[in-house]
C-alpha positions as CSV (number, residue, x, y, z in Angstrom):
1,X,-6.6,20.9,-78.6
2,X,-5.9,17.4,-79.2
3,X,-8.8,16.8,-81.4
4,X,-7.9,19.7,-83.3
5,X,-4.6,18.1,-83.9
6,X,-6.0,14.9,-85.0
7,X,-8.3,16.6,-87.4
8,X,-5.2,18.6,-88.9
9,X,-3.6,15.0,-89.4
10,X,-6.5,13.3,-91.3
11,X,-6.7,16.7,-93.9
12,X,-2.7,15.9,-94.6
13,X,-3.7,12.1,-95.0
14,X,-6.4,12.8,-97.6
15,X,-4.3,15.5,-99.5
16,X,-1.6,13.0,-98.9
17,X,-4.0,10.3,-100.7
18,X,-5.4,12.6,-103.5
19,X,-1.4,13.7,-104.9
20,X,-1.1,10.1,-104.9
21,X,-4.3,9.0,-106.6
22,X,-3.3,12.6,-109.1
23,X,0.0,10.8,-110.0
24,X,-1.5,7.7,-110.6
25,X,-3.9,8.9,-112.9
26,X,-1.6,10.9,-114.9
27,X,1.5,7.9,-115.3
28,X,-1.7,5.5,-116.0
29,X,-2.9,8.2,-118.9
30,X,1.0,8.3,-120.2
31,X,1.5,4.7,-120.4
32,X,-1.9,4.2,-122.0
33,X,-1.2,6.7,-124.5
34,X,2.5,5.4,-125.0
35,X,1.1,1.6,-125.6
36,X,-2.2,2.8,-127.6
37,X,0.2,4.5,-129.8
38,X,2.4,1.5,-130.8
39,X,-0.3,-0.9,-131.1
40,X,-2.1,1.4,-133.5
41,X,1.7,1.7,-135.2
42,X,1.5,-2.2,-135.2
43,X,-1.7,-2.9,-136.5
44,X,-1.6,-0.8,-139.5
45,X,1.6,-2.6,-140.3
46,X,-0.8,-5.8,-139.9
47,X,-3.6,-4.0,-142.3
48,X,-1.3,-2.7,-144.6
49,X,0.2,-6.6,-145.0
50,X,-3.1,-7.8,-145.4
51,X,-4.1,-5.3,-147.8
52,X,-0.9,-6.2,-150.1
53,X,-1.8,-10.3,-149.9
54,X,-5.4,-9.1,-151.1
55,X,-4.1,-7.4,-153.8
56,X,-2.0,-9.5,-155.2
57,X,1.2,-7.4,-154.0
């Protein structure tokens, strides 16, 4: 019975483990998305400057 119990235990640990890893992923995808976002806003600000001092404007 004992070993049973300890068993029970490590399953919750690694479904414990994997919600973790789950929310990790997903606040690591949101942030990435967030930041990718604004340097892509940022850098066509850059291009776009660029493109003006090319052309004379």
């Amino acid at each position: 019975m004992f070993k049973r119990y300890l068993k029970d235990k490590k399953g919750q640990g690694m479904s414990e483990y994997l919600i973790l890893v789950i929310l990790i992923a997903i606040a690591s995808i949101a942030t990435t998305t967030t930041v990718g976002a604004a340097v892509k806003n940022r850098l066509k600000v850059v291009h776009d400057k660029i493109q003006g001092l090319e052309y004379g404007g």
